[in-house]
C-alpha positions as CSV (number, residue, x, y, z in Angstrom):
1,X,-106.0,159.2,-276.0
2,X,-107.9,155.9,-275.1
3,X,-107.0,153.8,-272.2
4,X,-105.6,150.3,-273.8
5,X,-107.7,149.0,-271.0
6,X,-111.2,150.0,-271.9
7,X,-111.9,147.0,-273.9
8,X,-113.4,144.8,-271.6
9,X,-114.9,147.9,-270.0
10,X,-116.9,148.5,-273.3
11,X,-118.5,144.9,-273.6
12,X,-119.4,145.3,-269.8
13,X,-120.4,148.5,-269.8
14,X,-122.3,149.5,-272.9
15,X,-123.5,153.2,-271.9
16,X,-119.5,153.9,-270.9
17,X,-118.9,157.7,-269.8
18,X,-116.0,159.2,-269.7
19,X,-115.1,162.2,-267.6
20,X,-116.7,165.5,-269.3
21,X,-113.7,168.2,-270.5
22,X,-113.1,170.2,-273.4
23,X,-111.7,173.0,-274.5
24,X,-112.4,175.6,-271.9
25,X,-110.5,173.6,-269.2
26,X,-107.6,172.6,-271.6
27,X,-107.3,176.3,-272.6
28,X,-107.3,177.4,-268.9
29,X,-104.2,174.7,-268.0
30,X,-102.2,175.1,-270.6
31,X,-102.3,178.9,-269.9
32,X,-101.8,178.5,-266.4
33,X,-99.1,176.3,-266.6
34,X,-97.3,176.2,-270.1
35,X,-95.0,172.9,-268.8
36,X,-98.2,171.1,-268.1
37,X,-99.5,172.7,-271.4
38,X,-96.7,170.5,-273.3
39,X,-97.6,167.3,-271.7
40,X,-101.2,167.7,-272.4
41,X,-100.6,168.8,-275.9
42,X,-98.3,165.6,-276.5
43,X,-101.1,163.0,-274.8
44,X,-103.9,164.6,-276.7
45,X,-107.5,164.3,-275.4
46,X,-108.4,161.6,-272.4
47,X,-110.9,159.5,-272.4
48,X,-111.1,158.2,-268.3
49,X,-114.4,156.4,-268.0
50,X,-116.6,157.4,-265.2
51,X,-119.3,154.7,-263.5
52,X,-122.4,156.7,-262.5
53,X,-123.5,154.2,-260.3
54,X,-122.1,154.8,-256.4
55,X,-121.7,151.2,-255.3
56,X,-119.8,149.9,-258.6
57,X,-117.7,153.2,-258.2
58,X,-116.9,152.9,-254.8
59,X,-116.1,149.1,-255.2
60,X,-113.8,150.2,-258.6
61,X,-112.3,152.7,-256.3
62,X,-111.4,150.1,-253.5
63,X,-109.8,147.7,-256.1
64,X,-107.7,150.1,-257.6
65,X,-106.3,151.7,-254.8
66,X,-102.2,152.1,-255.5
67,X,-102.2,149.5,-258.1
68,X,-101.9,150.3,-261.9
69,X,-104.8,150.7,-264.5
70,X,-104.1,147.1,-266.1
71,X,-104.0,144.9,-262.8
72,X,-107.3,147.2,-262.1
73,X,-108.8,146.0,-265.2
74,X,-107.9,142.5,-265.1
75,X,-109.2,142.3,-261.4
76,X,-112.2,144.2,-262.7
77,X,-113.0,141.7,-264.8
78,X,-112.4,138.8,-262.7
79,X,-115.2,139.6,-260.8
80,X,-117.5,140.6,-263.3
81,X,-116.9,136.8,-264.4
82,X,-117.9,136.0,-261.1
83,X,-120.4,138.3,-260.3
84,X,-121.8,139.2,-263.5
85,X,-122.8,143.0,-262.1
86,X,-121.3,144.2,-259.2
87,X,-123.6,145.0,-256.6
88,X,-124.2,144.4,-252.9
89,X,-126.4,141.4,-253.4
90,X,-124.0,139.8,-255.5
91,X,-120.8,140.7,-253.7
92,X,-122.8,139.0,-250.3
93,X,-123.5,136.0,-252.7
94,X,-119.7,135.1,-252.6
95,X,-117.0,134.5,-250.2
96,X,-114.1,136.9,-249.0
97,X,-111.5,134.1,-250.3
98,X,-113.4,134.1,-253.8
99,X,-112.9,137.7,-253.5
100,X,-109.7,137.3,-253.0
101,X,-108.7,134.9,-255.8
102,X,-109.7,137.9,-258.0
103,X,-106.3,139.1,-257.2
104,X,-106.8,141.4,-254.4
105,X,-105.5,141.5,-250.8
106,X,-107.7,139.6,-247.9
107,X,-108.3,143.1,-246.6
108,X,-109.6,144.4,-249.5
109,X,-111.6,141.4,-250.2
110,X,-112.8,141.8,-246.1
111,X,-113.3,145.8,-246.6
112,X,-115.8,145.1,-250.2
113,X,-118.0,142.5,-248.2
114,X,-118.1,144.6,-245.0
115,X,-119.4,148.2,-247.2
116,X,-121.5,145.6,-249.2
117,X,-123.2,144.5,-246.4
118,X,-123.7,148.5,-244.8
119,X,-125.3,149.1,-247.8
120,X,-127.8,146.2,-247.5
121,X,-128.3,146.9,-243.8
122,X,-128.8,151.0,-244.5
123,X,-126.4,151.5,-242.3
124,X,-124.3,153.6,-245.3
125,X,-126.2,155.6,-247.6
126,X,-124.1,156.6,-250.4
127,X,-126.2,158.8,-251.9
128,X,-125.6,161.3,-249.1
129,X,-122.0,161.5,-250.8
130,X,-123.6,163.6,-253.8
131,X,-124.7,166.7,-250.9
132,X,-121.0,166.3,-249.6
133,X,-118.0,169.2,-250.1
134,X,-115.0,167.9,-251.5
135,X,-113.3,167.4,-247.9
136,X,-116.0,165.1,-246.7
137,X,-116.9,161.2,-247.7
138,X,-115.7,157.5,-246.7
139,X,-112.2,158.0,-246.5
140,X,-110.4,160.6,-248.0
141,X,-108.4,158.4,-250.9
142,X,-111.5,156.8,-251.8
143,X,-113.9,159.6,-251.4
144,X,-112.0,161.3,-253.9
145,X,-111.8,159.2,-256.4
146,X,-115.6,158.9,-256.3
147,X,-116.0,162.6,-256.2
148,X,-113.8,162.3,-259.6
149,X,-114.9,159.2,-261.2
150,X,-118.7,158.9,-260.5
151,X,-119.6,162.3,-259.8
152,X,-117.5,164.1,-262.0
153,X,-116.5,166.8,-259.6
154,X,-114.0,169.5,-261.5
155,X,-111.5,170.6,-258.7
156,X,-110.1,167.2,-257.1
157,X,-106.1,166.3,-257.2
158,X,-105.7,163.8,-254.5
159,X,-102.3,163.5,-252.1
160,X,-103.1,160.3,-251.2
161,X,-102.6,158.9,-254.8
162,X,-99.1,157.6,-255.5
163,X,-99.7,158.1,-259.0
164,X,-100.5,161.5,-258.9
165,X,-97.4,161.9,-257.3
166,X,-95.5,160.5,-259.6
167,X,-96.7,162.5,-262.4
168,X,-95.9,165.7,-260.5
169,X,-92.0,164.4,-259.7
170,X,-91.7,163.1,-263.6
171,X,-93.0,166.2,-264.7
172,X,-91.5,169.2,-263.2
173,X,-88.4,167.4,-262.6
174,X,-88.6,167.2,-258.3
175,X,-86.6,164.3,-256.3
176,X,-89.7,164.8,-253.7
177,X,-93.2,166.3,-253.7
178,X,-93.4,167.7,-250.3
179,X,-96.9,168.9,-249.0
180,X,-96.2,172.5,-249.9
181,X,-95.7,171.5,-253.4
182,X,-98.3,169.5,-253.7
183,X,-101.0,172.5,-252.7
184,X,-98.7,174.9,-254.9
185,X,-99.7,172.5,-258.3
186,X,-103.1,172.4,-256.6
187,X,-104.1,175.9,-255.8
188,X,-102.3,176.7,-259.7
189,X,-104.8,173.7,-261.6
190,X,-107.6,175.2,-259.7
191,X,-110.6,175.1,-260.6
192,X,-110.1,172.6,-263.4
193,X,-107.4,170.3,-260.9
194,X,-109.3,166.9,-261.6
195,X,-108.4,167.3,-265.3
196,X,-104.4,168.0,-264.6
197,X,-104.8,164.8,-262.1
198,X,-106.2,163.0,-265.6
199,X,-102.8,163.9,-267.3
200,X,-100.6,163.5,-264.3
201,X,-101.9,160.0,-264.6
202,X,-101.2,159.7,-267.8
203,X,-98.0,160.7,-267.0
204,X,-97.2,158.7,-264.4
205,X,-98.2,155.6,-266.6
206,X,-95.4,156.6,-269.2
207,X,-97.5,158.6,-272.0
208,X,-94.8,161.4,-271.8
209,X,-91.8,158.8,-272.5
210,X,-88.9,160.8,-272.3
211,X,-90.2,162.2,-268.4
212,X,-88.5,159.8,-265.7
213,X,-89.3,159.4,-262.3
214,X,-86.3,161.4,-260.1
215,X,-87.6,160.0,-256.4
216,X,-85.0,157.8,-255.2
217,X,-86.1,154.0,-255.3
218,X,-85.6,153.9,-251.2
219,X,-88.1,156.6,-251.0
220,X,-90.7,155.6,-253.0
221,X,-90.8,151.9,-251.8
222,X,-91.6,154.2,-247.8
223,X,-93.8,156.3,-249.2
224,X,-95.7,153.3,-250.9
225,X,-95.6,151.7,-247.7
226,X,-97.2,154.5,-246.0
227,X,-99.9,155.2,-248.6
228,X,-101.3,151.5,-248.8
229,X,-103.5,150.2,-245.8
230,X,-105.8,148.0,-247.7
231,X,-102.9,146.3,-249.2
């Protein structure tokens, strides 16, 4: 399956990754957990591009924090027409309120500049990320999705992540994914969990179109609330 999105990606991005999975990992779900099995075997195979760089990750990471994949890629792209490549340098060479026009929040705009200028300074080295465990990293949300999407690390599934979620309500049918839950689907996708968290995505974003969302509208407009500081 490829993301509608990746378009733009590819004419900015020439040497595009994707996160690396095949058969053994699909083989090892869909045995594990025949429901989830189902869903993968409707989506087919995902292609979820990776960015090997740390800084371009890490700022990807921060802009699409609780948003979906297409108002991530039209704000992507926004600042690449401002910025050209996104790097430190470049992000220091423009305001927070240019920033901001891209179509992200003030604090998001605020939190880009201040890592931007860590970096410069040497004051955050994220390089040190790639000798980190799983726990560790620059807060946990965000940690995570580097761990998944610039270091390809096999066994992350994020609680933080509304869209992950999501997926998990849509597709074993629960009102609410309590915490237990949550480390039940975890500890079961183990040791291949960032894969599931591909498909539970995918889910999430309507790929499986007869699976509906069952959390109450109330609930999911608290728990998005909750999960969005940068917003």
């Amino acid at each position: 399956m490829d993301d509608e999105y990746l378009l733009d990606w590819r004419n900015t991005m020439p040497d595009l990754q994707y996160f690396d999975y095949g058969e053994k990992e699909i083989q090892w779900l869909k045995a594990r957990d025949p429901i989830l099995g189902a869903a993968m075997d409707e989506i087919g195979h995902i292609n979820r591009p990776v960015i090997p760089d740390m800084f371009t990750a890490l700022v990807n990471a921060i802009v699409g924090q609780q948003i979906s994949t297409k108002a991530q890629a039209t704000i992507w792209n926004r600042m690449l027409e401002k910025c050209s490549f996104i790097t430190p340098e470049s992000l220091r060479a423009i305001s927070a309120e240019e920033l901001q026009s891209c179509g992200i929040s003030m604090r998001k705009a605020l939190y880009i500049k201040e890592i931007a200028d860590s970096v410069l300074k040497g004051s955050l080295n994220l390089r040190l990320l790639q000798t980190m465990s799983d726990e560790q990293g620059i807060g946990v949300w965000t940690a995570e999705m580097l761990l998944i999407f610039s270091l390809q690390r096999p066994d992350v599934m994020s609680w933080y992540d509304l869209a992950i979620l999501r997926g998990l309500r849509m597709l074993y049918h629960h009102c609410k994914i309590t915490p237990q839950l949550f480390n039940k689907y975890k500890r079961r996708y183990s040791p291949y969990a960032t894969v599931a968290s591909l498909y539970l995505w995918a889910i999430a974003g309507g790929a499986c179109q007869h699976l509906v969302d069952y959390q109450p509208k109330k609930a999911a407009l608290k728990k998005e609330t909750e999960l969005n500081p940068l917003n």
